[in-house]
N, C-alpha and C positions, 0 to 999 in steps of 0.2 A: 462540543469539542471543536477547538477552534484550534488550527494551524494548517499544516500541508501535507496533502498526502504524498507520498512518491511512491512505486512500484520498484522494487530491485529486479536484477536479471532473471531469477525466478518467476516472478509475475506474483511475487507476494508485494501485499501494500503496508505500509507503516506508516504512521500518523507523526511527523514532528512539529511537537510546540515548539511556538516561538523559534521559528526557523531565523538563520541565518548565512549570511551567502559562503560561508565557509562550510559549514552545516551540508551544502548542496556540492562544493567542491572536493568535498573530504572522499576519496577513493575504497582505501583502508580505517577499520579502526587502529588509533594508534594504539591500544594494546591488546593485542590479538587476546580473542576469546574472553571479550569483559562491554563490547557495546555493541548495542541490537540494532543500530539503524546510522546512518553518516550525521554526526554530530550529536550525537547521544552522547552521554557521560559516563566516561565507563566504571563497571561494576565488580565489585567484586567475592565471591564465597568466601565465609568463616565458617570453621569448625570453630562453636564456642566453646568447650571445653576446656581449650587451652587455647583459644582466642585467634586461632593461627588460619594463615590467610589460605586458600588452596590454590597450589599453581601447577598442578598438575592430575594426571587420571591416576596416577600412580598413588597421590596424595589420595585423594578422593577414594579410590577402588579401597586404599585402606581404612579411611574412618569410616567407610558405610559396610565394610566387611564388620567391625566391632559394634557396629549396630543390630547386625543380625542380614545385612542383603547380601547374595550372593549373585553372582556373575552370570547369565543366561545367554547362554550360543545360540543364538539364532539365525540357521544358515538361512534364510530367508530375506535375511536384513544386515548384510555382511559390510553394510557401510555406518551399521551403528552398535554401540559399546551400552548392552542391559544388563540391566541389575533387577531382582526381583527380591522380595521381601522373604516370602516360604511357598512353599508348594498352595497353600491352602487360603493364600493371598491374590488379591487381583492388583496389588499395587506392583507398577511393573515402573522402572525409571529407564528413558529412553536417549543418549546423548550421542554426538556425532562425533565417529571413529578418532575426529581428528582434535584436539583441545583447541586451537588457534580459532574453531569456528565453533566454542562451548560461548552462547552466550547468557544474557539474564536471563530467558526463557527458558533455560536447563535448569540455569540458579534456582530459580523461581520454583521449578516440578521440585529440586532435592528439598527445599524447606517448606513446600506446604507436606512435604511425605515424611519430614524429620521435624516439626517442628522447635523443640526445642534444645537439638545440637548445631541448625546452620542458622545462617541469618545472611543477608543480604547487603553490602554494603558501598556507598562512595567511597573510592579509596581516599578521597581529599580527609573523609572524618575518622578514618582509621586513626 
């Protein structure tokens, strides 16, 4: 693996290829809750069914509602938005309360757990 690592304020580390000095300057992603690291490209969920992009939790809480998950209060963890599959399930989906900081790593958990209703995408090839 070759590129650079950097540490965000958190003290997590991410790996960017093929860095560049804009890449380091980038503050914010430009589209909230779609890139994982400063100068990442951002991404974005599809419910493939009807091909449609999802831009919000409202969107999402409803196609995974008609998938069969439902909603899990967890006063324990009250800065994040679970969904669990059925009682008799250990697939638990775990996203942050807020959508602006939903990134591919959320994308990522709903389509290895939905395989063949989301998918993953650059918006450039939408």
């Amino acid at each position: 693996m070759s590129g650079v690592w950097i540490f965000d304020k958190n003290g997590v580390a991410r790996l960017i290829t093929n860095p560049t000095r804009e890449s380091f300057e980038q503050k914010e992603p430009p589209h909230p809750g779609t890139a994982t690291a400063p100068g990442a490209r951002p991404r974005i969920l599809v419910y493939l069914p009807a091909n449609h992009v999802i831009r919000s939790y409202t969107e999402l809480e409803q196609r995974l509602a008609e998938l069969g998950w439902t909603r899990y209060y967890n006063s324990n963890q009250p800065n994040l938005l679970q969904f669990h599959k059925s009682d008799n399930s250990a697939h638990l989906i775990s996203l942050p309360r807020d959508f602006d900081s939903f990134k591919s790593l959320h994308m990522y958990d709903i389509v290895v757990k939905n395989r063949s209703f989301f998918e993953v995408r650059d918006p450039a090839a939408s």
